[in-house]
C-alpha positions as CSV (number, residue, x, y, z in Angstrom):
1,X,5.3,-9.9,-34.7
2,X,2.3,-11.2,-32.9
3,X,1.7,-14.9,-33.0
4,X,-0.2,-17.5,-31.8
5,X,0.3,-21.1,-30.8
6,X,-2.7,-21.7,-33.3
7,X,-5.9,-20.0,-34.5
8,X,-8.5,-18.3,-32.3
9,X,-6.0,-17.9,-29.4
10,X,-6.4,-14.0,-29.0
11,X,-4.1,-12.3,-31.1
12,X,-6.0,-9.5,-32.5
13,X,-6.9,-8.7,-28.9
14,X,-3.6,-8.8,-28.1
15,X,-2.5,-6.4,-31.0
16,X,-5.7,-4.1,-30.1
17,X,-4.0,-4.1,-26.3
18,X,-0.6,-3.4,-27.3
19,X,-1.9,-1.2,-30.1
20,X,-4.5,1.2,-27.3
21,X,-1.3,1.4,-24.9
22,X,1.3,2.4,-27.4
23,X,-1.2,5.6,-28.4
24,X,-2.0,6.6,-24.9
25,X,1.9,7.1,-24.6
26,X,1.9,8.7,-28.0
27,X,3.5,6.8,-30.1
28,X,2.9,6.5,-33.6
29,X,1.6,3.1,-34.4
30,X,0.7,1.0,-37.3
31,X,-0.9,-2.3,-37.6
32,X,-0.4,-4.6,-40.7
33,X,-2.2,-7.9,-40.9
34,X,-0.6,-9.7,-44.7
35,X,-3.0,-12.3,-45.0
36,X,-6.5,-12.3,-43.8
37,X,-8.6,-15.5,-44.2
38,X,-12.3,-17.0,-43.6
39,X,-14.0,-14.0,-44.0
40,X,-15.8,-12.5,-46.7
41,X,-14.6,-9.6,-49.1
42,X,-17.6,-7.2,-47.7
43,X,-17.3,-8.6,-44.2
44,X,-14.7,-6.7,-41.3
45,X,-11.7,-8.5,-40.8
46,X,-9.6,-8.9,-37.8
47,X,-8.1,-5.0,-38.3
48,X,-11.6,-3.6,-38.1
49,X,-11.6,-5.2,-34.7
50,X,-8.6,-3.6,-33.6
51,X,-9.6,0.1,-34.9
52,X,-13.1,-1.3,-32.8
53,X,-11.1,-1.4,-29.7
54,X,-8.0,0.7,-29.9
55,X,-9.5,3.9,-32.0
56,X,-8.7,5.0,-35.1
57,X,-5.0,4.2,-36.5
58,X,-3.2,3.3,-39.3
59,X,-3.9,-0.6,-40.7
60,X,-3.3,-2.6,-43.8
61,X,-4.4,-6.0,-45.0
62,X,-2.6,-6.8,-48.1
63,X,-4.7,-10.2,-48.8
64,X,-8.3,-11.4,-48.4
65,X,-9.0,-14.7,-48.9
66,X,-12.8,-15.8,-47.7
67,X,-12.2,-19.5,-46.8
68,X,-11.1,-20.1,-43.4
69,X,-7.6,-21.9,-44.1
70,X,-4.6,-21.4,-43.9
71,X,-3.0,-17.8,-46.1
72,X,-1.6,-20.7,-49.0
73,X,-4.2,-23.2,-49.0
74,X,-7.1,-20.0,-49.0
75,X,-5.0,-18.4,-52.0
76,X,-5.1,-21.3,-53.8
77,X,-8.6,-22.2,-53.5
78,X,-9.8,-18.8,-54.6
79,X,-7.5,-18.2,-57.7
80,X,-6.0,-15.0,-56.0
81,X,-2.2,-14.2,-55.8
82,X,-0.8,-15.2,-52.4
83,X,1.3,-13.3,-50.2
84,X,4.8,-13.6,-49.7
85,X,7.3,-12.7,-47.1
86,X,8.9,-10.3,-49.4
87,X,5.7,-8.5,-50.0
88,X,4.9,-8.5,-46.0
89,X,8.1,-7.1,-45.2
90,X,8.7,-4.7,-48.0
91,X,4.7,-3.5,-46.7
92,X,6.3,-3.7,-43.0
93,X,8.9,-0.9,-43.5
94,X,6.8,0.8,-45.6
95,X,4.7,1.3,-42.4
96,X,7.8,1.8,-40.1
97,X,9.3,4.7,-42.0
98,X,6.1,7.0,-40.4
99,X,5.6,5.2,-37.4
100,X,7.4,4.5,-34.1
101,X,6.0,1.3,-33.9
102,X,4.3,-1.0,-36.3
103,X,2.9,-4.7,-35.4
104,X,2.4,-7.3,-37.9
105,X,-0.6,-10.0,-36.6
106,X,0.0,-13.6,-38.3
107,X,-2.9,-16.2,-39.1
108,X,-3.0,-19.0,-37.2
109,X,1.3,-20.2,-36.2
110,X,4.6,-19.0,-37.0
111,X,4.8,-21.7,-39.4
112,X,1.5,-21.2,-41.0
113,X,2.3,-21.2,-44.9
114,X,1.7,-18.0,-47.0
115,X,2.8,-19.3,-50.6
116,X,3.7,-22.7,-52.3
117,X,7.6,-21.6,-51.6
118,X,6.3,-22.4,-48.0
119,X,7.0,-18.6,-47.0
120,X,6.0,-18.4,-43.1
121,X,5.4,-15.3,-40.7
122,X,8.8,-16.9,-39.6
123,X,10.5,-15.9,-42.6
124,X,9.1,-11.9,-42.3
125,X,10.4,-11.7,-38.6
126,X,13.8,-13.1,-39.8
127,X,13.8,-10.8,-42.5
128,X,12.9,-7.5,-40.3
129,X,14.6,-8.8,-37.3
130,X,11.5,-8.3,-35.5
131,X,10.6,-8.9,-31.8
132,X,8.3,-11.9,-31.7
133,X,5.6,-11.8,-29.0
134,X,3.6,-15.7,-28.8
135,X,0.1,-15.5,-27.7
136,X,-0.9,-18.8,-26.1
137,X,-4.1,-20.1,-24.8
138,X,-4.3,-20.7,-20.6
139,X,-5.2,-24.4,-20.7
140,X,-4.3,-28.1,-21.0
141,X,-2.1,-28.2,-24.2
142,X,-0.7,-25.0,-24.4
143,X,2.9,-25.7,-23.1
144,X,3.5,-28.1,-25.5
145,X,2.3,-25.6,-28.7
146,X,4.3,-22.8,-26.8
147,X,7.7,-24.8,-26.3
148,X,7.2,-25.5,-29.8
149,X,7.0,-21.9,-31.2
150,X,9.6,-21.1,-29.3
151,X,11.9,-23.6,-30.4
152,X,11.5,-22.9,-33.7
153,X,11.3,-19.5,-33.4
154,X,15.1,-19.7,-31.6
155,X,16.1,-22.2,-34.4
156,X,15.9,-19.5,-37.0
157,X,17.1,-17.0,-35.2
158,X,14.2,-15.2,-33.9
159,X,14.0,-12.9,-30.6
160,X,11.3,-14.3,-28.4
161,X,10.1,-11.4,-26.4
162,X,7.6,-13.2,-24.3
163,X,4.8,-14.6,-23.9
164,X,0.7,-13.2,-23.3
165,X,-2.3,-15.2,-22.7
166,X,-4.8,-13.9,-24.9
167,X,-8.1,-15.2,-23.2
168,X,-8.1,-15.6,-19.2
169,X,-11.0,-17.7,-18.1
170,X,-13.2,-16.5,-15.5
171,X,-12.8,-19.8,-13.4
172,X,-9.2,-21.1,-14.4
173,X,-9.1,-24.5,-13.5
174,X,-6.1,-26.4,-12.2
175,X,-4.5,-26.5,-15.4
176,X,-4.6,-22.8,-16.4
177,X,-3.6,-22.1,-12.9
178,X,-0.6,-24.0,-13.2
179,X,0.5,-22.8,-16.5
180,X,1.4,-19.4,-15.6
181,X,4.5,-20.8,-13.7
182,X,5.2,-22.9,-17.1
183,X,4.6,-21.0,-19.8
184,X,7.6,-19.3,-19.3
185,X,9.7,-22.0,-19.1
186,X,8.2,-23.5,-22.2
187,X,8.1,-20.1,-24.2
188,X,11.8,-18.9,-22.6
189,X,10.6,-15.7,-22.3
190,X,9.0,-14.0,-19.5
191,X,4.9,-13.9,-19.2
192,X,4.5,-10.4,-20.3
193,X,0.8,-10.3,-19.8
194,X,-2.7,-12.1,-19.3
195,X,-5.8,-10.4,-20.7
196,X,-9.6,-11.7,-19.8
197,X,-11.8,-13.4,-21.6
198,X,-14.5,-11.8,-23.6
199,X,-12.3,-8.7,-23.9
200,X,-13.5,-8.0,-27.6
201,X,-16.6,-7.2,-26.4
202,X,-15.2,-4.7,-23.9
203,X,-16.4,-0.7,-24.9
204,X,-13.3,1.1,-25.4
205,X,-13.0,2.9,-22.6
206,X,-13.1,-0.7,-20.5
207,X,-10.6,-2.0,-23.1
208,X,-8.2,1.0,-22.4
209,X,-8.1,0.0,-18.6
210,X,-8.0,-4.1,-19.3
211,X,-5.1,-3.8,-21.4
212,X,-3.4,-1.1,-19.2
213,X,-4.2,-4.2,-16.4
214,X,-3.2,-7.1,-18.1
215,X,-0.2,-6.2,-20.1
216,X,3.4,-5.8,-18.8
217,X,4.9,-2.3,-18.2
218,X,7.2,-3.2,-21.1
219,X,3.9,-1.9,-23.6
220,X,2.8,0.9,-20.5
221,X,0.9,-1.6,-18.6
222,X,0.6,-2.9,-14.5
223,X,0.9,-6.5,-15.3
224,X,2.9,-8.0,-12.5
225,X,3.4,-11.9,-13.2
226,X,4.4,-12.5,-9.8
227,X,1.3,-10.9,-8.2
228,X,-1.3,-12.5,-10.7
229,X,0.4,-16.1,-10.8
230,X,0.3,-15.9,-6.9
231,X,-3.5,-14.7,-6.9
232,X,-4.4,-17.2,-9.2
233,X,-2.7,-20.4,-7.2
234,X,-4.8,-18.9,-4.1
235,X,-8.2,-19.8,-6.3
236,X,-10.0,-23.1,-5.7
């Protein structure tokens, strides 16, 4: 399960990353995206982005909805059926029965409701006992929203793998710098990568070797967090 703290933090980067390295080792891999919202019915979505990056694979979306709220509120707006966590899982395994490895990106939080039973990406981790990965943002603010996630996450019995910033800044200021000792702590989970900003617009080929940079040998990455958090606190 790939999650963020909130929207627009990097996830489908993330999922394009983890997606590209998980081929190059040649594993079978799938990517399922249950609700997709604020984008048009004739528009590509957030899995056209990852086949953009990572090549060609396996993807589902199993809802559009074109305003950009959250999975429930969008359903209900545009008079389509919403998705539950039933229908994400059952779609999950579905995936995982021809695949080595299938990952599910969320919209917006864990918490983020998918139907008027307040269903949750929370619920479809629980139910697959799926590894949850939190994708935070590198600034002011994002300890709090990541000690958060985790904390639920933990409270319902989730596994918190670890945690990846999904957009580096070029010049990190004191704050960002900082957080990579914190996030951590605040996530209980080790930093298991840190991938640059503006990496969607990255060819493939420069994709392949920024995720293969920036993500932690536990995907088939070089990421060492001791070497980048050191190399960032030397910056002024």
């Amino acid at each position: 399960m790939v999650s963020g703290t909130g929207t627009g933090v990097g996830k489908t980067v993330v999922t394009a990353a983890i997606a590209v390295l998980a081929r190059e080792a040649g594993r079978r891999v799938a990517v399922l995206k249950p609700a997709q919202t604020g984008v048009p019915m004739d528009e590509p979505g957030d899995l056209a982005e990852v086949r953009r990056l990572a090549g060609e694979l396996p993807t589902r979306e199993l809802r559009r909805y074109p305003d950009p709220l959250s999975p429930e509120a969008a359903a209900r707006r545009s008079g389509l059926p919403p998705v539950t966590p039933v229908e994400a899982a059952q779609a999950a395994v579905e995936l995982h029965a021809k695949h080595d490895l299938v990952l599910v990106e969320g919209a917006g939080g864990l918490l983020v409701r998918f139907d008027p039973d307040g269903g949750t990406l929370a619920d479809v981790a629980w139910s697959l006992g799926a590894l949850v990965l939190i994708v935070a943002e590198a600034g002011l603010g994002t300890l709090n929203a990541t000690a958060l996630t985790a904390e639920v996450a933990t409270r319902r019995g989730l596994n918190v793998a670890g945690v990846i910033v999904g957009s580096w800044p070029a010049e990190p200021d004191l704050a960002s710098r900082s957080n990579l000792v914190d996030l951590p702590v605040a996530a209980g989970a080790p930093l298991l990568g840190v991938l640059r900003a503006g990496l969607g617009r990255a060819s493939r080929e420069e994709f392949l070797e920024e995720a293969r940079r920036g993500l932690s040998p536990w995907f088939g990455g070089q990421f060492d967090p001791e070497c980048f958090t050191g190399s960032a606190a030397a910056q002024r």
